[in-house]
Structures are given as C-alpha cells and as structure tokens.
C-alpha positions in Angstrom: 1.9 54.7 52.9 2.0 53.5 56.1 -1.2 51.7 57.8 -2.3 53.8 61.0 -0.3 54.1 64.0 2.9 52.2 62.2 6.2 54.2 61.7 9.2 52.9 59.9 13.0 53.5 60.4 16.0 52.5 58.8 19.6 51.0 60.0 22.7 53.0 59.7 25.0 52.2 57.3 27.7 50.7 58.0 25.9 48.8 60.1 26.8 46.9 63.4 25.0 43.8 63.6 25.1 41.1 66.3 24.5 37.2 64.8 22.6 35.0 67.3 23.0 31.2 65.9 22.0 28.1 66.9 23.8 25.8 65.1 21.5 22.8 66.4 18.3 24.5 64.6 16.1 23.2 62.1 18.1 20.1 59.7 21.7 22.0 61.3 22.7 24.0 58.5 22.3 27.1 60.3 25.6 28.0 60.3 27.2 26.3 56.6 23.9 28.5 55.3 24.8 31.6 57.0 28.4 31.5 55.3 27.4 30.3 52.1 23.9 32.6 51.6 23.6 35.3 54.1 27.4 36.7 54.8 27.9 37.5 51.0 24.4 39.6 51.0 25.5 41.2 54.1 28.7 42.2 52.9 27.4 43.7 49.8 25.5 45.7 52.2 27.7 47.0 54.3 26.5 45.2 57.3 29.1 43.6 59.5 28.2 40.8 61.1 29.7 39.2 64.8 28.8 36.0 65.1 27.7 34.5 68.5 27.1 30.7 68.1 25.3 29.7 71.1 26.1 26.3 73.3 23.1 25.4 75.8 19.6 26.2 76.3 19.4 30.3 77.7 22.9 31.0 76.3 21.2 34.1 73.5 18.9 34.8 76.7 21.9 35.0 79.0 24.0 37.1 76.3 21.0 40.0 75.5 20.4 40.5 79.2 23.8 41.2 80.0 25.5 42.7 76.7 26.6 46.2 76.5 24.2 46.8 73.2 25.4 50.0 72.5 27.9 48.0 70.4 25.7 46.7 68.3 22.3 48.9 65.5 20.6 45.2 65.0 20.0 41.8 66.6 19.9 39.3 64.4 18.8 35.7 65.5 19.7 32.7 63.1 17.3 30.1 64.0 13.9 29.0 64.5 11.2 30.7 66.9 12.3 29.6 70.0 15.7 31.4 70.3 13.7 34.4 69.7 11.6 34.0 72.2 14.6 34.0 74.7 16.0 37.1 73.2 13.3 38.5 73.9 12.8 37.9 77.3 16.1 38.1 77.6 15.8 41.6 76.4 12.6 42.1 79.3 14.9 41.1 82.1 17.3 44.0 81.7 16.7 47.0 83.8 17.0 49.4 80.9 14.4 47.3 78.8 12.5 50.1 77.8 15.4 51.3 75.5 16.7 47.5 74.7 13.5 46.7 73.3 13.9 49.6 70.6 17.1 48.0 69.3 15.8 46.6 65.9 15.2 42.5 65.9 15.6 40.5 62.6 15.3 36.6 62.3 16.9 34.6 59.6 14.9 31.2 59.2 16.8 28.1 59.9 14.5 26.3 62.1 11.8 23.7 61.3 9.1 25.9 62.1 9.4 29.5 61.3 6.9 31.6 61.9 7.7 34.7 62.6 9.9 34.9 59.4 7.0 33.4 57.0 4.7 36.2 58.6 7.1 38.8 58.0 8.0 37.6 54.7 3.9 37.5 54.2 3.8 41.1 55.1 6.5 42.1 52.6 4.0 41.1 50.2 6.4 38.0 48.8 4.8 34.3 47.9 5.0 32.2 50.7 7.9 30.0 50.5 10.2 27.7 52.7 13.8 26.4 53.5 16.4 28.5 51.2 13.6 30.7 49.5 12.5 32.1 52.7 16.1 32.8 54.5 17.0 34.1 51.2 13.7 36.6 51.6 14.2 37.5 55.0 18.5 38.2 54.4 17.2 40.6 51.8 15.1 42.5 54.1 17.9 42.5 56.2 19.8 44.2 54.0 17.1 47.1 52.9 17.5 47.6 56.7 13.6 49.0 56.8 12.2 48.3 60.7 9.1 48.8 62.4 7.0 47.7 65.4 6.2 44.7 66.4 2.8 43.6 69.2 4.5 41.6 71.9 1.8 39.6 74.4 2.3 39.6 78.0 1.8 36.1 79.9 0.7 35.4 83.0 0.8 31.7 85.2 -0.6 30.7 87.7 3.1 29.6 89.3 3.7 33.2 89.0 5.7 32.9 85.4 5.8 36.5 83.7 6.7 35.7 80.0 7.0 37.9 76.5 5.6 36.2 73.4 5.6 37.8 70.0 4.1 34.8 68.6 1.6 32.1 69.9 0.4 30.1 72.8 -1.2 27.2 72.2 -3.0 24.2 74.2 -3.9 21.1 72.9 -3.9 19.3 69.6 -1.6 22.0 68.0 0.6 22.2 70.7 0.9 18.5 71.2 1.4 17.8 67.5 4.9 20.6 67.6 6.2 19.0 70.9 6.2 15.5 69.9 7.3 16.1 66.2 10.5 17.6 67.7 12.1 14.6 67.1 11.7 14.8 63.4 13.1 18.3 63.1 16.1 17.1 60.6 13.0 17.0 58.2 12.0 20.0 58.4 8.5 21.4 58.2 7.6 18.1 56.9 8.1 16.8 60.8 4.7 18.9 61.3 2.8 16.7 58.9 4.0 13.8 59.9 3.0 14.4 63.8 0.0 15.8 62.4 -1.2 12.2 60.9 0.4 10.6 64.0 -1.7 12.2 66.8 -5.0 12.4 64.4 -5.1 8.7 65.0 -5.7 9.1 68.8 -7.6 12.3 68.3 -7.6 13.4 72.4 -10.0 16.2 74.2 -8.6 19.1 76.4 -11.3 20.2 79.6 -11.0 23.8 80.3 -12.6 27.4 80.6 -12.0 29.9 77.7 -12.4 33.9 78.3 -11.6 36.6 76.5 -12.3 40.2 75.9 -13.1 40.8 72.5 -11.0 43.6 70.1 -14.0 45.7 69.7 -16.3 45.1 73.3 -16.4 48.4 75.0 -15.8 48.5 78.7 -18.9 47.1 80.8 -20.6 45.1 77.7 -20.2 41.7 77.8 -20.8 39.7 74.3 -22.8 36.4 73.2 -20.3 34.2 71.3 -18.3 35.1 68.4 -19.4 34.8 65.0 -16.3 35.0 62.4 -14.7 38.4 62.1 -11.2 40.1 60.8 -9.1 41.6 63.3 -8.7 45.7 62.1 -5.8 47.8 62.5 -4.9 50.2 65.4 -2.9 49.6 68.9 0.3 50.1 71.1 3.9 49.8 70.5 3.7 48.4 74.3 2.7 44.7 74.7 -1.0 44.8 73.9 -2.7 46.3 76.9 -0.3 48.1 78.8 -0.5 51.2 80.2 1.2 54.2 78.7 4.4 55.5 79.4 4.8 57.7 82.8 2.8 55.7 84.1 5.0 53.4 86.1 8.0 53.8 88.2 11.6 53.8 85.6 12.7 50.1 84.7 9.3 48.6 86.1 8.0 46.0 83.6 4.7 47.5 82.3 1.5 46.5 84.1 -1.1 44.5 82.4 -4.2 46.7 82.7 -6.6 44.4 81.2 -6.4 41.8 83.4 -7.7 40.9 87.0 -5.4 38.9 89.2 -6.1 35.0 88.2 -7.7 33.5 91.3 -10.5 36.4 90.7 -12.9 36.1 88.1 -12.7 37.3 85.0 -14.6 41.0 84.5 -18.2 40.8 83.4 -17.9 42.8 80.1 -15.5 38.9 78.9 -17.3 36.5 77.2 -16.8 32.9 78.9 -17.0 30.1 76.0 -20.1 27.9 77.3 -18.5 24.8 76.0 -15.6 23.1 77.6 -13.9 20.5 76.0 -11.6 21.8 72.9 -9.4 19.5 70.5 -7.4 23.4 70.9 -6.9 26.5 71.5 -4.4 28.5 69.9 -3.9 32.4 70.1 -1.9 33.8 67.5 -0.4 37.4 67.1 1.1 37.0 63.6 0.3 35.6 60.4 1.8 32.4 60.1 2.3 29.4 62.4 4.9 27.6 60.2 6.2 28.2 56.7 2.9 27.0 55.1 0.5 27.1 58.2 -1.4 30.5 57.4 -3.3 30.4 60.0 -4.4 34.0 60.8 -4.6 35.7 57.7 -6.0 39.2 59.5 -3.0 39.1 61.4 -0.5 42.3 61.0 2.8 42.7 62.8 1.2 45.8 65.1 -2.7 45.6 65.3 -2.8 45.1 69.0 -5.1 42.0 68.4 -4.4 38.2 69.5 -6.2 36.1 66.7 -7.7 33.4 69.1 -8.6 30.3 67.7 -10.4 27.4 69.4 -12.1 23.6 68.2 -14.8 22.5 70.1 -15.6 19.0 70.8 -17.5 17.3 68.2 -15.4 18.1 65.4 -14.4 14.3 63.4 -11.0 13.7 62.3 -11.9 13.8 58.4 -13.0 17.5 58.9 -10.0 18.2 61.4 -7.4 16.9 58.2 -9.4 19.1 56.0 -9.4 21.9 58.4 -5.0 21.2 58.4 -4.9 20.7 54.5 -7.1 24.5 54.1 -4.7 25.8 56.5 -1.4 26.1 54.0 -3.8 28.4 51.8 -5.4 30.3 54.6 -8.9 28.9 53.8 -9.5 27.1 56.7 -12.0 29.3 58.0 -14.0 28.6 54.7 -14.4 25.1 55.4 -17.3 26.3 57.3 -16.7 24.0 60.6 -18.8 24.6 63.1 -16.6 23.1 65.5 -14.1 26.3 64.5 -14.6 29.6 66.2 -12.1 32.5 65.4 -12.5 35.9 67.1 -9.8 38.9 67.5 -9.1 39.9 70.9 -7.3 42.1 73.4 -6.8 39.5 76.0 -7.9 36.1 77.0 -7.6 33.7 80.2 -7.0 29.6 80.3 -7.8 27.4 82.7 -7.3 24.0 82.3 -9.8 21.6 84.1 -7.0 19.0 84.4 -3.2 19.0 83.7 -3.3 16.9 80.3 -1.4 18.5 77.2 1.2 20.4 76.9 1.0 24.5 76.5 3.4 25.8 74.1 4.6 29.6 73.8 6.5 30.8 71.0 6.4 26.7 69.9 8.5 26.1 73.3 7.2 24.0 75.7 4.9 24.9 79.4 3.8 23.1 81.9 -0.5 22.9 82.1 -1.8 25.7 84.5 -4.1 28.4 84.1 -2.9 31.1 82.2 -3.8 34.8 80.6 -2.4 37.0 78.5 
C-alpha cells in the first residue's frame, strides 16, 4: 500500500525511452557500462533505448527544452547528479512544463557521487550499495517501469537566479569538500573521502544567518530552536510550497507562496538560528548524499520536507570525522553532537555574511549570495 498522498504508474510496454549520457561521468565508463549492463536488461524488457551522448556543459539541458517529447514514455539520464539537475531545469524552461514535468525521469548511476539513485535504491528497500551494484539496481527498476512523484525545491538568488533542485544545497564544509574533490572523480566515491581528510586539516568557519519555517509551525507561531525530529509524510506534487493549480496564468512557473521577496525580512512565525558561524549547512530533500553518505534517513522521495542540516561553531575535528564515519550508517545524529542541529522544514533562507565558500546545488557549483528556497 501506498504511503499517503503517493500514487504509482507504470510505462507502456514497448516502451520509448530517451538515453541521456555523459560519457565524461564518474571514472568514464558510462557509456562501455551502458552496452555491456544496461542495454541487454532493457532489451529483455522491451524498452528501446535512443542514445543521446552529450558534448559540452548544457547540451541534456539544451536537448529537454527543445525536444518534441511526445516521442519519447521515459527520460533516462546516465550519469551522476548534475546532468540531472540540467534536465530538469531544462524541463522548467519549456513553456508546456507543466505537462513535461509529468514525463517519468529515471537515473542510471555512473557518476562519482550518486545520490539520487542510492536514495531511490534506499527506498526500494534494497542494501545500500555502489558502482556496478547500484546501476545494476536502478536498470532493474527501470525495467519494472513502476513511477511516482518526486518533491522538487524551488531556489531563489539574490542575482535573480530561479533554479529547480530535486536534491540538495549546500554551503560550507560539505560543499567545499565535493567541489575540490572533483579532481579525483576517476576514483570514484572514494574522491569524497579523500577531500574529506584534506579540508579537515584546515577546518574553516562560514558567517551567515540561517531561517527557516519549520514542517509542522502553523502560520503566525514562531518556534525556539529545534530539538531533533523526523520529517512525516504528506505534501505536493508541485515543488514544495507552491500554490495549487488554477491558480496562475497557463505556462507561468509556479509562485513560491512561502517566501517574502529577499531584501524583506523573513516572516515572524521563522525561526532565525541565534548562532552565526557554521562549519555547514546542508538542506537535503532525499535520502542519500552519495552512495554511502545516508545522511537524511527521514527523507522520502514526496514528503514535501527539506531535511536541513547545520554545524555550529565549536564542533573539533575528531568529533567532525566521527560525525563523517556515522554518516555511511545513518547514525550520525546518534553521535549526540551538540554542534549538530537537524530539523525538517518547508522552506529556509541563507545569507551569507561574507562571500567565502562555495554553494553547491544538486552537487554543481554557485556562487556565495543569499539564497532561499
């Protein structure tokens, strides 16, 4: 049985699938492992698969927003996170997204980090594995051809960026540690370990002010700060705090009707964190960050919650490695750090007190500036 508010549906068969790869991805097997694993498991499912290798930076953005995709029952991206993420703002951009964003989205792992496809794999109720395992995993729920919803977060800078994120943004140590361990990508998810170690050694601070609105504060009550809580089910097929359908003129992107234009102040019923100097923030909408970083386990693919996750100041680097090591298992949140606060909520805004760090969304770079979602 379904949890509350989530509805399945199932691809045709035969069944038209279009192949997003980066052949760059991950070690840069994508596409030897797509002919050697996936093809065969499609073929046996009478899925046919059209390959589109892409070249550059935007190419699978450029491709979804101007594609006839009536052609086409699934989108399949092969590739880590960030070629998602331009499909699906690639998929925003159109004029009909409304219906574009209905056309069912699959992602075969071939990246270093993974995410989304170790949270999905999570919630099929498989072990959590990695490399060949996982693609394997996520092929064969391919071919079952089950879909459902997904929560997709609205973003907001201050330059005026509007971007779609199905899985994270991040400021600070977290962030930090995936930019600079791009370099090491041909190892894999070991690359995240070894940045990791690196940028413990110069452990750095991040000045800024934190507010959110937390999941369960009703309109007009403002909260003291969080203690530790799980995110419950229930929410939108719309990115998390849009208004309902009807509401808005045809093609219109929807409007975010939590939030308050960013040079206002946030509403009085947020709560603002008193502190303000984090090692990070990180606000996550799924359950995995990589293919062992289980970092929200709460998450669900369509709980209209972003699991937001910040260090204060104070924390030392032993208990930080600790709080990394608990992470592959989940059990960070049992280390009992003081320095770690976790609470589920329907929005949150950023604002960095200087421009130090990088922000990452969907594990892709952005540059420092307030921000809310």
């Amino acid at each position: 049985c379904p949890p509350p508010g989530l509805s399945y549906g199932l691809l045709p068969r035969p069944c038209r699938a279009l192949v997003l790869l980066n052949p760059q991805s991950g070690p840069g097997l994508a596409l030897k492992d797509f002919h050697a694993l996936v093809q065969p498991m499609l073929a046996e499912a009478d899925i046919a698969a059209t390959v589109f290798i892409t070249e550059k930076a935007q190419h699978a953005h450029e491709k979804v927003r101007d594609e006839d995709l009536s052609q086409w029952d699934t989108l399949v991206v092969m590739s880590g996170d960030g070629l998602l993420h331009e499909v699906v703002n690639g998929l925003m951009e159109r004029p009909d997204w409304e219906a574009a964003m209905t056309k069912p989205l699959c992602i075969l792992p071939s990246g270093s980090g993974n995410a989304l496809a170790a949270s999905i794999n999570y919630y099929a109720g498989n072990e959590q594995v990695s490399k060949h395992e996982l693609l394997i995993n996520c092929a064969f729920i391919l071919c079952k051809g089950l879909h459902t919803q997904m929560d997709l977060v609205s973003l907001s800078t201050a330059s005026g960026k509007r971007l779609f994120s199905f899985l994270s943004f991040g400021w600070g140590f977290i962030s930090d540690v995936d930019i600079a361990s791009e370099k090491y990508r041909k190892l894999g998810n070991a690359r995240f370990t070894l940045g990791t170690l690196q940028h413990l050694a110069r452990l750095q601070l991040y000045r800024g002010r934190l507010s959110y609105l937390p999941a369960d504060a009703a309109p007009g009550t403002s909260s003291d700060e969080p203690a530790v809580a799980n995110g419950s089910a229930g929410g939108t097929v719309l990115p998390v705090g849009t208004e309902a359908p009807g509401a808005r003129a045809e093609g219109a992107l929807p409007e975010d009707s939590l939030l308050v234009p960013l040079q206002q102040p946030v509403p009085e019923h947020w709560t603002v964190v008193r502190e303000e100097e984090f090692v990070f923030v990180y606000a996550i909408y799924q359950s995995h960050l990589g293919s062992d970083l289980f970092m929200a386990p709460a998450a669900r693919l369509h709980d209209g919650r972003i699991h937001l996750f910040f260090l204060k100041a104070g924390v030392t680097r032993v208990t930080l490695l600790k709080l990394f090591l608990a992470m592959e298992k989940g059990t960070h949140l049992e280390v009992n750090c003081p320095h770690l606060h976790y609470v589920p909520v329907r929005a949150f805004r950023l604002e960095p007190r200087t421009a130090a760090g990088v922000m990452t969304v969907d594990g892709e770079a952005l540059a420092c500036e307030p921000v809310q979602g």
